[in-house]
PDB file as gemmi writes it, atoms N, CA and C in Angstrom:
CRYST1    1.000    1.000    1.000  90.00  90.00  90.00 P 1                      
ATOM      1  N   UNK A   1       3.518   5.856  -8.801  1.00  0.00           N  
ATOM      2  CA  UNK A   1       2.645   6.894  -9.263  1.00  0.00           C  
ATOM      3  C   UNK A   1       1.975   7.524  -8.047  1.00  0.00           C  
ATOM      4  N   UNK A   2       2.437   8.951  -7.746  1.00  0.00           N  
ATOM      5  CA  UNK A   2       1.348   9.823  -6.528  1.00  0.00           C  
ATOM      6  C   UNK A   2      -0.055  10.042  -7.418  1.00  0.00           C  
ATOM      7  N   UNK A   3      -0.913   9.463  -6.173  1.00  0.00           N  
ATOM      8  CA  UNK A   3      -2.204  10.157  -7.281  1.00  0.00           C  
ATOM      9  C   UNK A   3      -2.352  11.913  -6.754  1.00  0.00           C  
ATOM     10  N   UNK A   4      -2.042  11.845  -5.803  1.00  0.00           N  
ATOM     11  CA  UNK A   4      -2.237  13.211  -4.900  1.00  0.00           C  
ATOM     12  C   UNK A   4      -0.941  13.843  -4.196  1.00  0.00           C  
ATOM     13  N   UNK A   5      -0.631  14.972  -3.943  1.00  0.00           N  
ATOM     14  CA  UNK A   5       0.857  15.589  -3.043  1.00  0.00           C  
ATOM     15  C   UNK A   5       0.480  15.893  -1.813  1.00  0.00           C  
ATOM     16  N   UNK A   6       1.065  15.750  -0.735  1.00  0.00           N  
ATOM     17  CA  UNK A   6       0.886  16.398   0.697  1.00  0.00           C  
ATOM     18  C   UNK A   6       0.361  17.841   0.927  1.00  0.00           C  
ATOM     19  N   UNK A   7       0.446  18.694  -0.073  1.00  0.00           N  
ATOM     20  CA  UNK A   7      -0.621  19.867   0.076  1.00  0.00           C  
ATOM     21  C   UNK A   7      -2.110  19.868  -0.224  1.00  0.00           C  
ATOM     22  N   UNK A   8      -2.548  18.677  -0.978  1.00  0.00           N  
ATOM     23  CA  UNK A   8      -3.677  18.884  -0.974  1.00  0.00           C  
ATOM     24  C   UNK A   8      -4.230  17.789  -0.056  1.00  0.00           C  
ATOM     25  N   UNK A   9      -4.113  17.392   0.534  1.00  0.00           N  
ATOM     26  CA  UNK A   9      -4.022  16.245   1.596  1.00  0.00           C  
ATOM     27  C   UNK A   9      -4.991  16.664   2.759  1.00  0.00           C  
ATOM     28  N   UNK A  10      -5.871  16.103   3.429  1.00  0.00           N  
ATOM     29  CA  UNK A  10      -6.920  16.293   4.821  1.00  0.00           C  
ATOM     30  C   UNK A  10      -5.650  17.097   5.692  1.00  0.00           C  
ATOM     31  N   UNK A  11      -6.255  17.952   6.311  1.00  0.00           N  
ATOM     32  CA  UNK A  11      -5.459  18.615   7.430  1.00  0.00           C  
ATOM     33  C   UNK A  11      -4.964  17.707   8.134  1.00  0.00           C  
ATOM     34  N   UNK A  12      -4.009  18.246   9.011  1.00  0.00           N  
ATOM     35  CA  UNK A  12      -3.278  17.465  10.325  1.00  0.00           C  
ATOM     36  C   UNK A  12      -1.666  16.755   9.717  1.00  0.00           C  
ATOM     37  N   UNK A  13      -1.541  15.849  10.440  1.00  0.00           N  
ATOM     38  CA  UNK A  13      -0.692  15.516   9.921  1.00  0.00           C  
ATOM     39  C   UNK A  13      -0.849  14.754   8.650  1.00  0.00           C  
ATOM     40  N   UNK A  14      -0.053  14.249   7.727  1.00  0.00           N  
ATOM     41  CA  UNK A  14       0.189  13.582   7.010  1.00  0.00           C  
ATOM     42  C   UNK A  14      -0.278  12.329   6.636  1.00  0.00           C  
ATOM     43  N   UNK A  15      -1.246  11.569   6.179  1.00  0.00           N  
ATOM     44  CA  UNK A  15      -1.220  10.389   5.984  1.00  0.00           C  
ATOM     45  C   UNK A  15      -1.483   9.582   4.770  1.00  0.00           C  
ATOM     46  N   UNK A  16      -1.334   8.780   4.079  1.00  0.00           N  
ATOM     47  CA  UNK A  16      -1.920   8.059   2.837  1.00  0.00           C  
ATOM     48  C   UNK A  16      -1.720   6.231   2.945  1.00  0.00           C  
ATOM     49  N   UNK A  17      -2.128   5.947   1.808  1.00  0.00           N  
ATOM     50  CA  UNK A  17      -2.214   4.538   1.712  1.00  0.00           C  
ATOM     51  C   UNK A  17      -0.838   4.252   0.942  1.00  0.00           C  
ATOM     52  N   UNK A  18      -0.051   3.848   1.220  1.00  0.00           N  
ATOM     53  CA  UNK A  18       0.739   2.795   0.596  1.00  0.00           C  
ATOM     54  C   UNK A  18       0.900   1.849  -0.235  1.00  0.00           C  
ATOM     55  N   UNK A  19       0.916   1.518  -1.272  1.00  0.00           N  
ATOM     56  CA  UNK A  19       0.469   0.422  -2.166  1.00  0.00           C  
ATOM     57  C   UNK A  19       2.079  -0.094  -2.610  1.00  0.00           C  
ATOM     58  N   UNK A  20       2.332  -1.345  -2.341  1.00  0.00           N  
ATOM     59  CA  UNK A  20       4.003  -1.577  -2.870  1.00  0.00           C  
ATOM     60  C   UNK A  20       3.896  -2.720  -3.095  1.00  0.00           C  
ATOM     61  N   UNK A  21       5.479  -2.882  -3.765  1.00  0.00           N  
ATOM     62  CA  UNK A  21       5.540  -4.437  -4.018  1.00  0.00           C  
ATOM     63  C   UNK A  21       5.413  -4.700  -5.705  1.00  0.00           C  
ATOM     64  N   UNK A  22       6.140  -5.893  -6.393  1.00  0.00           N  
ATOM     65  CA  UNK A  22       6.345  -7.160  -5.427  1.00  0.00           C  
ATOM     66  C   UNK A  22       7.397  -7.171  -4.886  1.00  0.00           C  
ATOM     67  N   UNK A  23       7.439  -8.102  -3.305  1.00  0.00           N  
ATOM     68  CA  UNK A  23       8.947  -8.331  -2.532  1.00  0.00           C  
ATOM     69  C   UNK A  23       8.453  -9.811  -2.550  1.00  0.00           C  
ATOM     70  N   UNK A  24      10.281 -10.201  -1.960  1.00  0.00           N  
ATOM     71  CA  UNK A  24      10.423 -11.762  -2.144  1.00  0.00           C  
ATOM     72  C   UNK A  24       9.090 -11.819  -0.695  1.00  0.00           C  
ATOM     73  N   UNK A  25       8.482 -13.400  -0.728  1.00  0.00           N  
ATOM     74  CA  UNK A  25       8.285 -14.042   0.341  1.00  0.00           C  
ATOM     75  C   UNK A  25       8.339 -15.618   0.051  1.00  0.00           C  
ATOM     76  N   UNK A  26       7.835 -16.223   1.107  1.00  0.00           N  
ATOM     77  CA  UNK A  26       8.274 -17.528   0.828  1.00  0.00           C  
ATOM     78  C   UNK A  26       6.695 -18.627   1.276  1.00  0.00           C  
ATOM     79  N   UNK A  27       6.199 -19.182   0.580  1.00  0.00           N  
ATOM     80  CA  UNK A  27       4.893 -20.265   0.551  1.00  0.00           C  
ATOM     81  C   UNK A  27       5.585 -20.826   1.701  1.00  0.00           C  
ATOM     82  N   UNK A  28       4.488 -22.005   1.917  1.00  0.00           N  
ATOM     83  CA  UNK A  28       4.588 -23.407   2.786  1.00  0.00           C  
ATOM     84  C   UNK A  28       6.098 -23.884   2.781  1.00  0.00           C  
ATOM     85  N   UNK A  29       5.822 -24.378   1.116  1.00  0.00           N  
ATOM     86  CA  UNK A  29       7.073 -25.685   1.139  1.00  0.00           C  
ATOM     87  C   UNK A  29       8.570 -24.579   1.290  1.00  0.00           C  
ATOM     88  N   UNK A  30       8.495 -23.407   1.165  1.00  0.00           N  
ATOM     89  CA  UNK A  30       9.476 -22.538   1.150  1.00  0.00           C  
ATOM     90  C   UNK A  30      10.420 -22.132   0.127  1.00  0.00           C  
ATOM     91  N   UNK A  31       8.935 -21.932  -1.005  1.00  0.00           N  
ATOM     92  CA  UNK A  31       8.996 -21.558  -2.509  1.00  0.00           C  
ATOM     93  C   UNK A  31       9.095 -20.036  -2.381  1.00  0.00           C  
ATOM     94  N   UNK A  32       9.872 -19.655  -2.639  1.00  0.00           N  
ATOM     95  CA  UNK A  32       9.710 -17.851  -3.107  1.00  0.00           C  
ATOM     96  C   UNK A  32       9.145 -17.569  -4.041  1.00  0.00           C  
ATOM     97  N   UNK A  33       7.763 -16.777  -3.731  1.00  0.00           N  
ATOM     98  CA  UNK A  33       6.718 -16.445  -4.217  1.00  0.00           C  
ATOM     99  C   UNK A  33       6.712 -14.458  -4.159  1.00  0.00           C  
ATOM    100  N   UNK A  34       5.907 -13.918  -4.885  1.00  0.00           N  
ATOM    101  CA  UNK A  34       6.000 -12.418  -4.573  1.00  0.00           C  
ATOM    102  C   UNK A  34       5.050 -12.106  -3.710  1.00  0.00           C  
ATOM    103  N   UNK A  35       4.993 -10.700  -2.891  1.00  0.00           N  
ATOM    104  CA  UNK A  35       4.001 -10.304  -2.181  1.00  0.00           C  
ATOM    105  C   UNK A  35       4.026  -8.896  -2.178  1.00  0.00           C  
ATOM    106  N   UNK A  36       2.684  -8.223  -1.976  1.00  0.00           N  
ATOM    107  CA  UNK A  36       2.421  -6.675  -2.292  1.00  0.00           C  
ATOM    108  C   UNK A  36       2.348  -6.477  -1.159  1.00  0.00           C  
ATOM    109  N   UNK A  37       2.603  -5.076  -0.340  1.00  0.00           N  
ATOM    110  CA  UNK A  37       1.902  -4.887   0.979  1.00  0.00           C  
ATOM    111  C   UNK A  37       1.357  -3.150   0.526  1.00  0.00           C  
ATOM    112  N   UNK A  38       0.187  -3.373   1.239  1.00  0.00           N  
ATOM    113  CA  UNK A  38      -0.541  -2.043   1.504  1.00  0.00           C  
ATOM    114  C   UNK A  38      -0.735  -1.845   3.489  1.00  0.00           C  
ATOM    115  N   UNK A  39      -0.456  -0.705   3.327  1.00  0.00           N  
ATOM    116  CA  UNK A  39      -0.850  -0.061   5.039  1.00  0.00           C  
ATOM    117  C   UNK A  39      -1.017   1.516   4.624  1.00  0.00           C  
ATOM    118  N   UNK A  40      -1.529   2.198   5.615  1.00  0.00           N  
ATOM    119  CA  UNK A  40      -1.311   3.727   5.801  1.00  0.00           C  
ATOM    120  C   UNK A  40      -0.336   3.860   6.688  1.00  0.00           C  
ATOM    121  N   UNK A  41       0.451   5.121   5.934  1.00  0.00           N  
ATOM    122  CA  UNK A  41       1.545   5.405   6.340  1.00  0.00           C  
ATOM    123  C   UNK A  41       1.730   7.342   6.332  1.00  0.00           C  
ATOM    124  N   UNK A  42       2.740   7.225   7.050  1.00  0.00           N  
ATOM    125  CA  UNK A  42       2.818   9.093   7.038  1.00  0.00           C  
ATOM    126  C   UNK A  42       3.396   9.693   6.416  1.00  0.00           C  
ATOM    127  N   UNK A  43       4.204  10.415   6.047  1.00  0.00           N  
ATOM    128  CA  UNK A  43       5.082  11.598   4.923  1.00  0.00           C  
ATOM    129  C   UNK A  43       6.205  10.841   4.632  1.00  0.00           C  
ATOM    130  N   UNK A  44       7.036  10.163   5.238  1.00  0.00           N  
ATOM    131  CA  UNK A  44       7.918   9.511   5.361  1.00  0.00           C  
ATOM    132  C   UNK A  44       7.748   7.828   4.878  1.00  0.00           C  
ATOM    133  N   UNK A  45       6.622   7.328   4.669  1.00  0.00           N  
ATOM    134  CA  UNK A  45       5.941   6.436   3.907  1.00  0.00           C  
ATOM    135  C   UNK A  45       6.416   5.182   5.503  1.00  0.00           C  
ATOM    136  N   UNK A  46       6.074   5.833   6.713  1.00  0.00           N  
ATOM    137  CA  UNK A  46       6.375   4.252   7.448  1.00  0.00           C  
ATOM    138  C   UNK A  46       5.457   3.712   8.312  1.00  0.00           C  
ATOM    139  N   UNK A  47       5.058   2.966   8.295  1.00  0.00           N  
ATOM    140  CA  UNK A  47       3.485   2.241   8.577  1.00  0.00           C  
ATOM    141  C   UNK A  47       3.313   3.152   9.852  1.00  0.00           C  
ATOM    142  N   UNK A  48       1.881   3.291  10.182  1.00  0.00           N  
ATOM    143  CA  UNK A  48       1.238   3.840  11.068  1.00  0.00           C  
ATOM    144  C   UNK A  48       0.603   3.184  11.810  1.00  0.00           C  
ATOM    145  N   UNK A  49      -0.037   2.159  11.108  1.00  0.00           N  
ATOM    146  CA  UNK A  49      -1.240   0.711  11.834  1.00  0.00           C  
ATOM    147  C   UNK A  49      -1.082  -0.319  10.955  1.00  0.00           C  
ATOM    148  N   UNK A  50      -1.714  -1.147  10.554  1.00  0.00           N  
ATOM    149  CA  UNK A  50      -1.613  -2.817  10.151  1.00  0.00           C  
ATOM    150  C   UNK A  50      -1.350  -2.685   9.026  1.00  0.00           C  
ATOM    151  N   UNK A  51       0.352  -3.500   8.613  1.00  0.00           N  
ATOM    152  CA  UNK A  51       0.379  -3.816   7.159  1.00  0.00           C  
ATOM    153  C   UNK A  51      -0.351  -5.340   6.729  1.00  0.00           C  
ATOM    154  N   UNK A  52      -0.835  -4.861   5.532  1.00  0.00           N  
ATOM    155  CA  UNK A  52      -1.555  -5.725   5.088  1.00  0.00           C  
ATOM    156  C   UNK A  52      -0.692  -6.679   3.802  1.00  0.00           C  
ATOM    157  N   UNK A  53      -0.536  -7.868   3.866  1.00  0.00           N  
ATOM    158  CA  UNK A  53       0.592  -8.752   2.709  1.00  0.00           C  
ATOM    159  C   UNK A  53      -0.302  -9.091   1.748  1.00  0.00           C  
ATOM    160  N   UNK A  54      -0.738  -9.551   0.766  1.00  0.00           N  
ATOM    161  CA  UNK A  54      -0.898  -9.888  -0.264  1.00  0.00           C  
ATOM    162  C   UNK A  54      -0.175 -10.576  -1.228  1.00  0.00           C  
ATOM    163  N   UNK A  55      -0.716 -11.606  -1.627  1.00  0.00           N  
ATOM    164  CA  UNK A  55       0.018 -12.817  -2.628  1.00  0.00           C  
ATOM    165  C   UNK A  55      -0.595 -12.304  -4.163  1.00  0.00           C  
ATOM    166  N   UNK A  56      -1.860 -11.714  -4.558  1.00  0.00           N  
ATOM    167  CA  UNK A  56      -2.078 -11.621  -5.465  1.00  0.00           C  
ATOM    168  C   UNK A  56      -2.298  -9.702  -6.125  1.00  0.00           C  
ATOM    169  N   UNK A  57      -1.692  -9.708  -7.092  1.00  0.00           N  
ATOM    170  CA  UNK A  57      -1.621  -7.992  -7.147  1.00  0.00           C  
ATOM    171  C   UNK A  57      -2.717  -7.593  -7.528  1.00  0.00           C  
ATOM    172  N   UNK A  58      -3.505  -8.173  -7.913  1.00  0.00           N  
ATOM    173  CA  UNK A  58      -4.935  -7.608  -8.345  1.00  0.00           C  
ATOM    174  C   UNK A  58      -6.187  -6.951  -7.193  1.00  0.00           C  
ATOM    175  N   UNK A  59      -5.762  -8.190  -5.718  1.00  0.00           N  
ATOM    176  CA  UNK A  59      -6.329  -7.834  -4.761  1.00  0.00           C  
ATOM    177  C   UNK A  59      -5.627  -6.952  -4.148  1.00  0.00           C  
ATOM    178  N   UNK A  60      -4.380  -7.391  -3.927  1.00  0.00           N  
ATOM    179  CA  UNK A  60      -3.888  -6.038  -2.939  1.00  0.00           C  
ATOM    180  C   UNK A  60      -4.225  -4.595  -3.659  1.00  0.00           C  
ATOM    181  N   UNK A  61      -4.204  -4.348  -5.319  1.00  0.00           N  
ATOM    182  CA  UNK A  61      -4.559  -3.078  -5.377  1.00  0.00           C  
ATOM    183  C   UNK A  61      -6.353  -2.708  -5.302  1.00  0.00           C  
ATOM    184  N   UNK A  62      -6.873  -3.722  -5.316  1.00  0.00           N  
ATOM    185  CA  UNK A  62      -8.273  -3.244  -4.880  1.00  0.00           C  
ATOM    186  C   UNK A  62      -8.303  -3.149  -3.452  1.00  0.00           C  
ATOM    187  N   UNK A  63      -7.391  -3.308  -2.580  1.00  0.00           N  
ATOM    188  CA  UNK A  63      -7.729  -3.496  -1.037  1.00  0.00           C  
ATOM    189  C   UNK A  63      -6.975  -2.293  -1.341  1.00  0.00           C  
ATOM    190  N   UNK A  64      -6.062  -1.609  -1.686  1.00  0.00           N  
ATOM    191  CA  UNK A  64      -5.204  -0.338  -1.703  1.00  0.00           C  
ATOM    192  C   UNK A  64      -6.463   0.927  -2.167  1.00  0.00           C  
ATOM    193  N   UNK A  65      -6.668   0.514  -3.348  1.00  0.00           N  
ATOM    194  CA  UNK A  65      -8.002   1.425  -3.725  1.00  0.00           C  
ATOM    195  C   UNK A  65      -9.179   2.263  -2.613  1.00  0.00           C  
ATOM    196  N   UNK A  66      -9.600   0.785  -2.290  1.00  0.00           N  
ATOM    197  CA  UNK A  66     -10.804   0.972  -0.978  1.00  0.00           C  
ATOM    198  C   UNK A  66     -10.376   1.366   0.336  1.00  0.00           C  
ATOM    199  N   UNK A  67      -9.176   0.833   0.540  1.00  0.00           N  
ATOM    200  CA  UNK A  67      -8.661   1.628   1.830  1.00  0.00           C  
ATOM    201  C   UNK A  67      -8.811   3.305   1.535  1.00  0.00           C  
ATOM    202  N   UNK A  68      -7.824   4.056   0.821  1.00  0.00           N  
ATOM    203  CA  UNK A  68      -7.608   5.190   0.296  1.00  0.00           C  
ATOM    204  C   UNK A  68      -9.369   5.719   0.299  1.00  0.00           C  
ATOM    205  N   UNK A  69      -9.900   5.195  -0.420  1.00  0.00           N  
ATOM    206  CA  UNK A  69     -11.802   5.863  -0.733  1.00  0.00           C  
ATOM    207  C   UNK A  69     -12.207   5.833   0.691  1.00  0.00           C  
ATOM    208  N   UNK A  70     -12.314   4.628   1.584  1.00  0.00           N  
ATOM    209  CA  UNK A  70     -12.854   4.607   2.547  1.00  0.00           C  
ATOM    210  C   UNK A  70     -12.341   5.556   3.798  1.00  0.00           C  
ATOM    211  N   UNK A  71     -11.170   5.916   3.866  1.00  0.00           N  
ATOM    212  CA  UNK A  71     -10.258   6.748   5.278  1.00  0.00           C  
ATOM    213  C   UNK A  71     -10.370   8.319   4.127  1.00  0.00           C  
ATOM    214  N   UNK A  72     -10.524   8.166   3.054  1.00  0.00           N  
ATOM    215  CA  UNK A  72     -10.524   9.829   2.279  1.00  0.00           C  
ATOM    216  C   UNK A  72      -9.086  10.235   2.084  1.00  0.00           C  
ATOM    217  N   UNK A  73      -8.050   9.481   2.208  1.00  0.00           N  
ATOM    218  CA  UNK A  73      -6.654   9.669   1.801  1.00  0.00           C  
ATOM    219  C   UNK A  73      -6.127   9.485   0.345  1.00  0.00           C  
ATOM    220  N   UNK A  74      -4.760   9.975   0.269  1.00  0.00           N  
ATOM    221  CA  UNK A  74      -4.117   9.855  -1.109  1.00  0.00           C  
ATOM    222  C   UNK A  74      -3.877   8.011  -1.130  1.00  0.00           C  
ATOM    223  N   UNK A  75      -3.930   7.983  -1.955  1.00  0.00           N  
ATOM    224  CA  UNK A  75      -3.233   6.611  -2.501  1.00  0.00           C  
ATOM    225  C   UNK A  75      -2.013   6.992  -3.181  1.00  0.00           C  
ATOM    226  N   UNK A  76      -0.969   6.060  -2.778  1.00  0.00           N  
ATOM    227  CA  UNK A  76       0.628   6.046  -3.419  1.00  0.00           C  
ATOM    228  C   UNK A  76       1.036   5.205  -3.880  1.00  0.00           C  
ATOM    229  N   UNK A  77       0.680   4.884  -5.256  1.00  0.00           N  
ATOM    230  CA  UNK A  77       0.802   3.470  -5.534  1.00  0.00           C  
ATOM    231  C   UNK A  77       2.133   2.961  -6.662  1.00  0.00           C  
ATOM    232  N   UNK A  78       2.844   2.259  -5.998  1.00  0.00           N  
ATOM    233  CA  UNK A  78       4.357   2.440  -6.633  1.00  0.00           C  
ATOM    234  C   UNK A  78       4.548   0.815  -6.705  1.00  0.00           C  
ATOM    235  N   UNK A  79       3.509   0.078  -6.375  1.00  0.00           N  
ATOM    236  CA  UNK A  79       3.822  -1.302  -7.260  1.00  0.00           C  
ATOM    237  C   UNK A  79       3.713  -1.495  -8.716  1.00  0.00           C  
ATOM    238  N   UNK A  80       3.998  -3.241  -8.739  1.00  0.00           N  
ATOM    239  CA  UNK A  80       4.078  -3.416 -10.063  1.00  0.00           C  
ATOM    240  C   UNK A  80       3.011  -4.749 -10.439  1.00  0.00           C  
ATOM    241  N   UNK A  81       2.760  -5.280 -11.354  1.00  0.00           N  
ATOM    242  CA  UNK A  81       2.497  -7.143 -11.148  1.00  0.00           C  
ATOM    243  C   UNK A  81       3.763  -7.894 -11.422  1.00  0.00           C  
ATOM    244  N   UNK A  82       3.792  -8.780 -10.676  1.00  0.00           N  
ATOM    245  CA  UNK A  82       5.303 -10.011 -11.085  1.00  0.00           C  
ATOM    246  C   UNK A  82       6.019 -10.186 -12.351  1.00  0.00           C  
TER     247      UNK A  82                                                      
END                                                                             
C-alpha cells in the first residue's frame, strides 16, 4: 500500500520509508523464524542508511510509522503479519 506518490513528496531527490516483509531468517538454534525490515530508501526502493530487522510485525510497523512522521516522508508499506 503507497500512502503517498513521488509527486507529492519533499523536494530534492526522492526518499521514503520502506516497510517490508515477512522474509525467511533464522533464531539461535537455527529455527526459521520471519523478519520485517524497515529503512529509507529512494525511488528505486534501495536502502539509503540503516536497515532496520525486526522479529515482530507489530513493532517494525510502529518503528515504520515513526520513522516516516519523524524525517516527514512517505511511508511504503507493502508488508504483511506471518
Amino acid at each position: 500500500m503507497t500512502i503517498a506518490s513521488a509527486e507529492f513528496s519533499n523536494t530534492g531527490l526522492y526518499r521514503a520509508v520502506y516497510f517490508d516483509g515477512p522474509q525467511p531468517d533464522r533464531d539461535r538454534e537455527g529455527d526459521e523464524i520471519p523478519a520485517w525490515v524497515v529503512y529509507v530508501g529512494d525511488a528505486d526502493a534501495e536502502p539509503t542508511s540503516t536497515v532496520y530487522t525486526c522479529h515482530d510485525f507489530t513493532a517494525a510497523e510502529q518503528l515504520a510509522k515513526r520513522m516516516a512522521a519523524d524525517r516527514r516522508l512517505d511511508l511504503i508499506h507493502e508488508a504483511s503479519p506471518a
